[in-house]
C-alpha positions in Angstrom: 101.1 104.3 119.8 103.2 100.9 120.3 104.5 102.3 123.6 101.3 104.4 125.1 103.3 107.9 124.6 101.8 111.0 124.9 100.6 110.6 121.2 98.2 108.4 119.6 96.9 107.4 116.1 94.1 108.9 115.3 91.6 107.9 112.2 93.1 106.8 108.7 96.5 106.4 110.9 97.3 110.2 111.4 99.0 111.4 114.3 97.2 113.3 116.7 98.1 114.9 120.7 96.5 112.9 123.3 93.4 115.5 123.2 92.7 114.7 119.7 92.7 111.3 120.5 90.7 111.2 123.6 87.8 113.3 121.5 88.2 110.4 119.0 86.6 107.0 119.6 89.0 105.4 116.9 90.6 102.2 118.6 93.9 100.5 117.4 93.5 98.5 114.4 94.4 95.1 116.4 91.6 92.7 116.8 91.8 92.6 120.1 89.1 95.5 121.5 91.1 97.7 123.1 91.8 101.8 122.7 95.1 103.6 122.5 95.0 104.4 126.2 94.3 100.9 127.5 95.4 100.1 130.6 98.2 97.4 132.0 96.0 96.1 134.3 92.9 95.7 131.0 95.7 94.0 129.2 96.4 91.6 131.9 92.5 90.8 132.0 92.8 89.3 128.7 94.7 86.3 130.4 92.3 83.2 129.9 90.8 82.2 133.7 92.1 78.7 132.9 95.7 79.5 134.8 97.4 81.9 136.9 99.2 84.5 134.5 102.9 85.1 135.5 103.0 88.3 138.1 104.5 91.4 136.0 106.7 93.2 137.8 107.6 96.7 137.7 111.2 96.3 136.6 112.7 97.3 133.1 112.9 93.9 132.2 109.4 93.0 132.8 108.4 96.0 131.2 110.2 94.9 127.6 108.5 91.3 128.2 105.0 93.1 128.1 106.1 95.5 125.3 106.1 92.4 123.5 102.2 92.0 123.9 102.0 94.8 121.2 102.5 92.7 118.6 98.9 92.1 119.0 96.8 89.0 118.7 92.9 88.4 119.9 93.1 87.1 123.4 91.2 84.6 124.6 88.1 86.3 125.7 87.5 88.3 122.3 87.8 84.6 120.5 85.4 83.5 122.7 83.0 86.3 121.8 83.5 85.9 118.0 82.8 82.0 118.5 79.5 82.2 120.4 78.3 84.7 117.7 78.8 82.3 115.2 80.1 78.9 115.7 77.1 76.4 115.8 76.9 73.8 118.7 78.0 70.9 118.4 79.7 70.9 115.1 83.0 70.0 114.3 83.2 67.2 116.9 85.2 65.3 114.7 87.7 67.5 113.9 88.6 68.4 117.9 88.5 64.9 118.6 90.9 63.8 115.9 93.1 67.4 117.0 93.3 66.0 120.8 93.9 62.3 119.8 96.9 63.7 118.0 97.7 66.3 120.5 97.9 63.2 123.1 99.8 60.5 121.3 103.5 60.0 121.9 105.8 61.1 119.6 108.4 58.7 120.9 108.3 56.2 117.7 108.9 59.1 115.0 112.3 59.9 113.6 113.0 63.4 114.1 116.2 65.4 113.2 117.9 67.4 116.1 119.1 70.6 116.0 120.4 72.5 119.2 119.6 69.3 121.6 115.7 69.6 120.5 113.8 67.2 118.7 111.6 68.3 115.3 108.0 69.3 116.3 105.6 67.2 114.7 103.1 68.9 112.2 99.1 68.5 112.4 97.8 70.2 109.2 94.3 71.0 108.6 93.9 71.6 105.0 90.3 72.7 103.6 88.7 75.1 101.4 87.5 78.7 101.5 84.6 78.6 103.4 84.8 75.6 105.4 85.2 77.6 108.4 88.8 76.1 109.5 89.6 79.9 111.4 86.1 79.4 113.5 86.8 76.0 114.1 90.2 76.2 115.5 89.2 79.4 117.5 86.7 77.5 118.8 89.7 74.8 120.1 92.1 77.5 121.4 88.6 78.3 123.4 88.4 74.9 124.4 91.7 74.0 125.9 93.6 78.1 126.7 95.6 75.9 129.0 97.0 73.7 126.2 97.1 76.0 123.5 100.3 77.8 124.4 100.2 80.5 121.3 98.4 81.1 118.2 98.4 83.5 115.1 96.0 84.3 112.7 97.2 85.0 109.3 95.1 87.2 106.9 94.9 88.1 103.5 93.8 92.2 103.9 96.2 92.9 106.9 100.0 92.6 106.1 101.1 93.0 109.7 99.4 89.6 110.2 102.1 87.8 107.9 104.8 89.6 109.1 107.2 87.1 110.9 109.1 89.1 113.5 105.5 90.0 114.6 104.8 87.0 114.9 107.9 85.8 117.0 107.2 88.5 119.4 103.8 87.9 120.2 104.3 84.3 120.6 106.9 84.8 122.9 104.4 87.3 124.9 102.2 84.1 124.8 104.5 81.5 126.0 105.5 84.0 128.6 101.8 84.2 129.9 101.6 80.6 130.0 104.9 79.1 131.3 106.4 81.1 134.7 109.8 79.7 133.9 109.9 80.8 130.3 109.1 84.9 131.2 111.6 84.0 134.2 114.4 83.5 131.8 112.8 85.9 128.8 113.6 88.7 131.4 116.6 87.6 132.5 117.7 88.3 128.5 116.4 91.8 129.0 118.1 92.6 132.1 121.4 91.5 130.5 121.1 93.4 127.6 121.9 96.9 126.5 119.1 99.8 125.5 119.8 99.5 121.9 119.5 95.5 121.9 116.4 95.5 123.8 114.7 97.9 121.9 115.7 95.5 118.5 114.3 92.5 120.6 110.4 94.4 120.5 110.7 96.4 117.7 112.2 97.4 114.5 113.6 95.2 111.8 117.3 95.3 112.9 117.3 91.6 113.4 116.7 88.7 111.2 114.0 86.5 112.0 116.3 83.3 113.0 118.5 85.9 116.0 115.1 86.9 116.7 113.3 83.6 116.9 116.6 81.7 119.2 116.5 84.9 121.6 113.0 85.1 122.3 111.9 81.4 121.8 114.2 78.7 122.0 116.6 80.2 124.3 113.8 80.6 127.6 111.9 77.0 126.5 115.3 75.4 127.4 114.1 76.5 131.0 110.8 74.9 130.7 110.3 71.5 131.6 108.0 69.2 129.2 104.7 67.8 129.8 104.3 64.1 130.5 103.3 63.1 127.5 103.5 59.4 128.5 101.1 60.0 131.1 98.4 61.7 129.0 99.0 65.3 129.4 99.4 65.4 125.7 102.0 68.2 123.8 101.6 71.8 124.2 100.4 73.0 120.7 100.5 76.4 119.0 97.6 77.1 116.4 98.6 78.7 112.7 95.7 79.5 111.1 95.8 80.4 107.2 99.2 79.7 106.1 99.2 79.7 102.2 98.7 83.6 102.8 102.5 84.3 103.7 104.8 84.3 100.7 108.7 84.4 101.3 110.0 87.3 98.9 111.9 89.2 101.6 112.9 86.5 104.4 110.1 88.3 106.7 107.0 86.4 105.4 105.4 84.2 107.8 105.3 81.0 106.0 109.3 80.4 105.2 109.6 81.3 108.5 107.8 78.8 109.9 109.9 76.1 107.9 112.9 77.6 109.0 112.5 77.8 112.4 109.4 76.9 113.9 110.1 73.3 112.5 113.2 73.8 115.5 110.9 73.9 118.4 110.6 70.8 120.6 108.9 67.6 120.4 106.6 68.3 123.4 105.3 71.3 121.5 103.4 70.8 118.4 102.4 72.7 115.2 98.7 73.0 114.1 98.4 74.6 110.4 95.6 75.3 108.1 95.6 76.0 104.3 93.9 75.7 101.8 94.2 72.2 99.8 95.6 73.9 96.5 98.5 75.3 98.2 102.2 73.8 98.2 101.9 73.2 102.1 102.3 70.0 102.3 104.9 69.1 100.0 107.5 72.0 101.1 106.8 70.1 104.6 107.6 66.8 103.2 110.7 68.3 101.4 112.2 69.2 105.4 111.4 65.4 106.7 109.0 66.8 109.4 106.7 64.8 111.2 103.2 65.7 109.5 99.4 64.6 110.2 97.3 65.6 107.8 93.6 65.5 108.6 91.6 62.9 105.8 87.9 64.3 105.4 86.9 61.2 103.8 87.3 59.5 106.4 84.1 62.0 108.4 82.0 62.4 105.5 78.9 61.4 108.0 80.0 63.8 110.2 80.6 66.2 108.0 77.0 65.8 106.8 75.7 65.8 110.5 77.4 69.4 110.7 75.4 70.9 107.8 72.3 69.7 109.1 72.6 71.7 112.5 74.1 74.4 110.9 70.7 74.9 108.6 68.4 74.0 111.7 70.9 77.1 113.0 70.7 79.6 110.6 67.0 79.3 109.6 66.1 79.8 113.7 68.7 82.6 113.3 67.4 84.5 110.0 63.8 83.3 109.9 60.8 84.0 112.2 59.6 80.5 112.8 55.8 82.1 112.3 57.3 82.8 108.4 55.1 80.7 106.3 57.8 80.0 104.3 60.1 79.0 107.5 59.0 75.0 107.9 59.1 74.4 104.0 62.1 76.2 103.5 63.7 74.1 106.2 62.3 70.6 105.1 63.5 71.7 102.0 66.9 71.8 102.3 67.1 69.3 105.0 65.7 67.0 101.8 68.5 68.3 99.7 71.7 68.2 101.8 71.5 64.9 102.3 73.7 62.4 99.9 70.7 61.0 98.0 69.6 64.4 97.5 72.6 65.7 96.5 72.0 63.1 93.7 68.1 64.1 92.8 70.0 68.0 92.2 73.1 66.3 90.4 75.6 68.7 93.0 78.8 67.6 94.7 78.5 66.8 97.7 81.2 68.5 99.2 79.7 72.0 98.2 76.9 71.5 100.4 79.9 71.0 103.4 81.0 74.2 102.7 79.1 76.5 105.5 80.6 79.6 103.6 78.2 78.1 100.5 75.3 77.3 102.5 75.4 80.4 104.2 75.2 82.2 100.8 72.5 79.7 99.5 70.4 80.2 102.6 70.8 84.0 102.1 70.1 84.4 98.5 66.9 82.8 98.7 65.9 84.3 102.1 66.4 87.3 99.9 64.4 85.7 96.7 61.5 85.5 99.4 62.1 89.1 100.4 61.7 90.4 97.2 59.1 89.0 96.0 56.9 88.4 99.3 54.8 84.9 100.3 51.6 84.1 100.0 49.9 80.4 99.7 49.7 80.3 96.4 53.9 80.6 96.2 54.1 78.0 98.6 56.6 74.3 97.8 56.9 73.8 93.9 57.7 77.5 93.6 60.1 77.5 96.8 62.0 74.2 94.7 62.1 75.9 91.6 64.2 78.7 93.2 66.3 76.3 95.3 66.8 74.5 92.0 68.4 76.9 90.5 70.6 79.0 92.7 71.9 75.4 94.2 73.7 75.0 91.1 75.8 78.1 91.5 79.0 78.7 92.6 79.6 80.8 95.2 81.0 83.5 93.1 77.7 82.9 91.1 75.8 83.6 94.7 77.4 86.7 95.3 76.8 87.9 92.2 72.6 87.6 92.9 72.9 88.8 96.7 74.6 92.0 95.2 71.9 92.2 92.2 68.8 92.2 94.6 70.5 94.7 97.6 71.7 96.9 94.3 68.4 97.3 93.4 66.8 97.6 96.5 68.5 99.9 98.4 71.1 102.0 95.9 69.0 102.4 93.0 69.4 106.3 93.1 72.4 106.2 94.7 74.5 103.5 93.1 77.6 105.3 92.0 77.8 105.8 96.2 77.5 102.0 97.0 80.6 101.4 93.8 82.9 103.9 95.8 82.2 101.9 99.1 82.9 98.8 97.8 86.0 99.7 96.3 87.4 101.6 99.3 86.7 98.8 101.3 87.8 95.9 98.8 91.2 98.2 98.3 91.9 99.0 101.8 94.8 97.2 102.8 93.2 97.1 106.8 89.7 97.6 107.8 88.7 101.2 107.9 86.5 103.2 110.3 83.3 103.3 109.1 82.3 107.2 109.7 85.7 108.7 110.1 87.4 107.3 107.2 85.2 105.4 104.5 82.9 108.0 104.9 84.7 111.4 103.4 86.5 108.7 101.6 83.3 107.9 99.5 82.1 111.2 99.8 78.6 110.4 101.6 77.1 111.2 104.8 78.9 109.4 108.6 75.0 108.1 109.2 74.2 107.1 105.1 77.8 105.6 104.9 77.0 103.2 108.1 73.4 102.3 107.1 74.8 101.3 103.4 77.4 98.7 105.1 74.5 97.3 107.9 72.7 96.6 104.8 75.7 94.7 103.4 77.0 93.3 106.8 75.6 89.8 106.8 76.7 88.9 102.9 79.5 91.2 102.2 81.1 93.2 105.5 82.2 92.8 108.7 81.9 95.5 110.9 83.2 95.5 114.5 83.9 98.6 116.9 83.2 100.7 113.8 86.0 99.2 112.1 84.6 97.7 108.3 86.3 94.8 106.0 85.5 92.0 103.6 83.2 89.7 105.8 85.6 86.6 103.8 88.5 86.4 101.6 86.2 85.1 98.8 84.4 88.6 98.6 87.6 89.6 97.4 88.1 87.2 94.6 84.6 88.1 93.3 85.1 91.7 93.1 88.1 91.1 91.2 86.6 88.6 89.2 87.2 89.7 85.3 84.4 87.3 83.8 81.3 88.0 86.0 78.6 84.9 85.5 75.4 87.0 85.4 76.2 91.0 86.2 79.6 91.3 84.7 79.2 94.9 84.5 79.3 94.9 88.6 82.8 93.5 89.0 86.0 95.9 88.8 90.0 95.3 87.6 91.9 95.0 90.8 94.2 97.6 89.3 91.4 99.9 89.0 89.8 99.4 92.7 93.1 100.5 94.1 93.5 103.5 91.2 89.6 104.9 92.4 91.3 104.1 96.5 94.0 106.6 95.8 92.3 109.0 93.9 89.4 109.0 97.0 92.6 109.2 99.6 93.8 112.2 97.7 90.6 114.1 97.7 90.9 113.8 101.7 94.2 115.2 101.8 93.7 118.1 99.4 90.2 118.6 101.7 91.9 118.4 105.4 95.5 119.4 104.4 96.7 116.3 107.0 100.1 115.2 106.6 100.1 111.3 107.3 102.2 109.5 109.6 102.7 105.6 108.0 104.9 103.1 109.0 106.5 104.7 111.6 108.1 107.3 109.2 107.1 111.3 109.8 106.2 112.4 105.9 107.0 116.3 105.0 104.5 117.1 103.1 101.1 115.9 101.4 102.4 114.4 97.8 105.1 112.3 99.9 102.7 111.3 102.1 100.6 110.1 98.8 103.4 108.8 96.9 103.8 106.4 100.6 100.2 105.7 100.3 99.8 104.4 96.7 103.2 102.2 97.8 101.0 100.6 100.0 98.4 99.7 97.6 101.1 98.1 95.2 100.3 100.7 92.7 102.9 100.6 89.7 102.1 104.5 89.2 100.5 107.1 91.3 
């Protein structure tokens, strides 16, 4: 599927002809929205309208330079649809501003170590908490400035391709390649002098370590580029990081020892932007190399912070609330009241929680729900609305979850709830979002048009469901499921273990049903039960 050959995946990564997959409307897993028959030409119209991409020419060199785009990474144009879905208007201000002063100031004064003629790029690290919304907010400034953002990676926790390294080297050399003529110049020019099998090692396969990989497809064509005036104001080049703490280093391929070991090499007119979460040994293993590091203070924009939230309510109430709602203008002077220092103070809350958008968007949800379920009238009107905000504004976000899932259990799965267990475990399991009718469906074992209607139900709390494809709608979802001492509704919370034992048991039933022999990792699998024994690898089972 990597090289557009006459076969294609097809759903829950089966091989298929090109028939099969044409009657299929399955696209790649990537996050970029594209099928497996996608065009050159619809690749190329990814290229942000900021700047001329290079001219691709038709010779084998060029044509290893683009195989490189494979590695996959959302383009600029499917960030910018994500970000006006979601990202709120005028928040963040702050944090771009601080991000561009840094980009722009001279990095003349630091002391950097130099390796292979280059001086150390400097660090800017964004550290924050789940549900602060660092991923939307630096999307949001790789939309912003495509022209000075010369590459960036999303890392993420339920897709292990995304913390592989070597991807990650090859699709930033893609980028840099789009953006600086001289560097795809001399990235072909390596192609054209090497041989088949060292070409093919340079865009695929694991042959070569992550360092030969990095200085052939990185460093080597940036020593043809010339840097930016960053004297005059053009500011550094920067490449954009975003969750970090999720790569581990237990095999040398992770992404976050690689970034240490090399990245730390690139030059001093190109800077890092990073973001982790603050519990993480980030900083200190960056310390521990000597780099030059900025790490973003949020004390320091605590009104600013607080300005954020306020927009973000006005937001999401003119978003989730018909403004005709009785309830909608108490329900809004309500919180406006209370996520506000002094009444942050009056509820006895921290007033970083209320910073959190992942925590307000919960809070706003749960008691849009409380209104739901129990309907409106006058006589329900303020004291009763601050009684409920009372309460749920002292839980914790697993706390949150826990009553969202309590009032949509009983709403809509009360004769069905064994069904709405199995698709909450197949999705939690999965190790990459999963088609919505083609896999979770016979997965769970319930109807293509009852499995879809159970996750739009879900979608704004729980899932995330784009181009059919479904996963966790946030990282935190996860950590609630597998959350052993459940706050209210223990009894709804499952042993990780177990979530991935029902996944394989469900994945089983499929392939006793259809007889398909799977196709994973690139590896052709003789039979069923070694194509099972492959699949419960890949959900870290200990036994099958």
């Amino acid at each position: 599927a990597e090289h557009c050959g006459e076969r294609a995946l097809s759903p829950c990564g089966r091989v298929s002809t090109a028939a099969q997959a044409s009657r299929s409307s399955f696209h790649l897993r990537t996050r970029g929205r594209s099928d497996a028959r996608m065009s050159r030409e619809r690749m190329l119209s990814d290229t942000p309208r900021h700047y001329s991409a290079p001219q691709w020419e038709d010779s084998t060199a060029d044509a290893y330079v683009f195989r490189l785009r494979f590695a996959g990474n959302p383009s600029v144009e499917v960030l910018r649809e994500e970000v006006d879905e979601i990202f709120v208007p005028g928040t963040r201000q702050w944090l771009f501003t601080d991000l561009e002063a840094w980009r722009r100031r001279s990095e003349a004064g630091y002391s950097f170590r130099v390796e292979l003629g280059f001086a150390t790029c400097p660090f800017y690290v964004l550290t924050a908490p789940s549900g602060f919304g660092k991923s939307l907010a630096l999307s949001q400034y790789i939309v912003q400035r495509p022209h000075k953002v010369l590459a960036w990676h999303f890392c993420r926790r339920d897709d292990e391709r995304s913390r592989n390294a070597r991807r990650a080297i090859r699709s930033m050399a893609f980028q840099f390649a789009q953006k600086l003529l001289p560097f795809r110049e001399s990235l072909a020019q390596i192609f054209l002098a090497a041989g088949y099998e060292r070409r093919e090692d340079l865009v695929s396969g694991d042959a070569l370590s992550t360092r030969e990989l990095f200085d052939t497809l990185v460093l080597g064509p940036l020593k043809s580029c010339t840097a930016p005036s960053v004297a005059n104001g053009e500011g550094k080049y920067v490449i954009v990081l975003d969750g970090f703490e999720t790569g581990s280093d237990k095999d040398g391929n992770a992404l976050g020892g690689a970034v240490l070991r090399h990245l730390r090499r690139l030059p001093h007119w190109i800077g890092m932007i990073l973001s982790t979460r603050p519990d993480t040994p980030v900083i200190q293993a960056l310390q521990d190399q000597k780099l030059s590091i900025t790490q973003l203070d949020f004390m320091t924009f605590e009104d600013e912070q607080d300005q954020d939230v306020q927009m973000y309510v006005e937001h999401a109430f003119a978003r989730r609330l018909d403004i005709k709602h009785p309830a909608h203008h108490q329900l809004r002077q309500l919180l406006r009241e209370n996520v506000s220092v002094s009444g942050d103070a009056d509820f006895g809350m921290d007033n970083s929680r209320y910073r959190n958008f992942l925590y307000l968007h919960l809070l706003i949800s749960a008691i849009l729900e409380k209104i739901t379920e129990v309907g409106w009238s006058d006589a329900r009107s303020r004291e009763w609305l601050k009684g409920v905000f009372r309460k749920m504004a002292r839980f914790s976000v697993l706390q949150l979850y826990d009553v969202l899932f309590k009032v949509l259990y009983q709403r809509y799965f009360s004769e069905k709830k064994q069904s709405i267990k199995r698709l909450f475990y197949a999705i939690v399991a999965a190790p990459v979002p999963l088609h919505a009718m083609l896999e979770l469906a016979p997965l769970c074992e319930l109807n293509p048009a009852t499995c879809l209607s159970h996750v739009h139900v879900m979608e704004n709390i729980f899932l995330k469901l784009a181009d059919d494809l479904v996963g966790v709608r946030h990282e935190s979802v996860r950590e609630w499921v597998y959350w052993e001492s459940g706050y209210l509704y223990s009894n709804l919370h499952i042993n990780q273990e177990m979530c991935h034992y029902y996944m394989a048991k469900a994945c089983a039933k499929v392939l006793m049903q259809y007889n398909y022999v799977h196709f994973t990792e690139g590896e052709w699998l003789p039979s069923d039960a070694a194509a099972l024994r492959t699949l419960t690898r890949a959900f870290n089972m200990k036994e099958s």
